[in-house]
C-alpha positions in Angstrom: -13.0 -22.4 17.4 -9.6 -22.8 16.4 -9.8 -26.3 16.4 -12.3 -25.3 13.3 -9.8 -23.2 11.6 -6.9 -25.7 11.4 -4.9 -24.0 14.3 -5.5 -26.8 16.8 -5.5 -30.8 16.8 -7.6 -32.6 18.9 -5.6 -32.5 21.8 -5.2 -28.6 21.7 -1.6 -28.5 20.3 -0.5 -26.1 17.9 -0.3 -27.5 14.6 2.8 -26.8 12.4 4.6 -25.7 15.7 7.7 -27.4 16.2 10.6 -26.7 19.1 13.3 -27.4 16.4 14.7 -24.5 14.6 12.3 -22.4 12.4 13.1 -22.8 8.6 13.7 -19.1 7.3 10.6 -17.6 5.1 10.8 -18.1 1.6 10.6 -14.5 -0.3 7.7 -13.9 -2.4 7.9 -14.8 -6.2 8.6 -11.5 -8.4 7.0 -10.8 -11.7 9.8 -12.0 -14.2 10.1 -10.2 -17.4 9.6 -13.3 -19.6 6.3 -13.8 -18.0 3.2 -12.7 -20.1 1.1 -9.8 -20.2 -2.6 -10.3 -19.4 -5.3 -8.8 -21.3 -8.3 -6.9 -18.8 -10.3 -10.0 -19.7 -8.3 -12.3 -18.9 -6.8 -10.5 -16.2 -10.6 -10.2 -14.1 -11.2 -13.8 -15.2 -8.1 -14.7 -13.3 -8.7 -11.8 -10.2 -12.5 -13.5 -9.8 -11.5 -16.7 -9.9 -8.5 -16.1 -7.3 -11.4 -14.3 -5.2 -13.5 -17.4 -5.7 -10.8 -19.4 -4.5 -10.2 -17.5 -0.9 -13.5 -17.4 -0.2 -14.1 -21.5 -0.3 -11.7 -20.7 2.2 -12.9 -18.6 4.6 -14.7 -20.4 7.7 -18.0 -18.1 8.9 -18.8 -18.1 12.4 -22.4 -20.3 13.3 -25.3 -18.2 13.9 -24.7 -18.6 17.6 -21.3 -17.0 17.7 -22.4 -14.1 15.9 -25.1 -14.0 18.0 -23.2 -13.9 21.4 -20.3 -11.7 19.9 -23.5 -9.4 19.1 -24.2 -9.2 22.6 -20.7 -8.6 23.9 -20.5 -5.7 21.6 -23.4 -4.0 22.6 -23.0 -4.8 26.3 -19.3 -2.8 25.8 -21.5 0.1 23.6 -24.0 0.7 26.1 -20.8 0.9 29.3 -19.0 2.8 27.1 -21.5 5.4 26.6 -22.5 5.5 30.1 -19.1 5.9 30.9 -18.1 8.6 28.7 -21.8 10.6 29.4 -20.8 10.5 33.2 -17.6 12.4 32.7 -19.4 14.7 30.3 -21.8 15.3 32.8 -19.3 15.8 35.6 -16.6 17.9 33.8 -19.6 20.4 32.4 -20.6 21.0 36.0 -17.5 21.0 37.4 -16.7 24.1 34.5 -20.0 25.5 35.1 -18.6 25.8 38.6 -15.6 27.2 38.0 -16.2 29.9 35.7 -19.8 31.1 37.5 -18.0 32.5 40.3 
């Protein structure tokens, strides 16, 4: 899977990993003041089309892994409920116990 997202090459390296020294993080551009003011049109034009663009890049998972991550999910649920209805069981008896005498 992350040989689908770009993380990976083919022989399971990290891509864009290097041992040298890291370059330092460039800081995000500010809003200068000579830059101009967008109207709401434009402005959603511009936010919809900037939407548009993430989502070409966004890589859904097949029908199969949704499937079997379905699966894991409610296999957790359903031990997690026992789990948690055993102690609830258990504690209530124990305080039924306790404070009948």
């Amino acid at each position: 899977m992350l040989q689908r997202q770009g993380s990976l090459d083919a022989d399971g390296n990290p891509i864009g990993q290097s041992k040298a020294k890291k370059r330092p993080a460039t800081p995000a551009p500010t809003a200068s003041s000579n830059e101009e003011r967008l109207g709401p049109i434009k402005w959603f034009r511009r936010y919809f089309r900037e939407v548009a663009a993430e989502f070409r890049k966004v890589i859904f998972p097949s029908r199969d892994e949704v499937r079997s991550y379905s699966m894991i999910v409610l296999v957790f649920l359903v031990v997690t409920v026992a789990l948690i209805g055993l102690i609830d069981f258990g504690l209530s008896h124990l305080v039924l116990k306790v404070f009948s005498r």
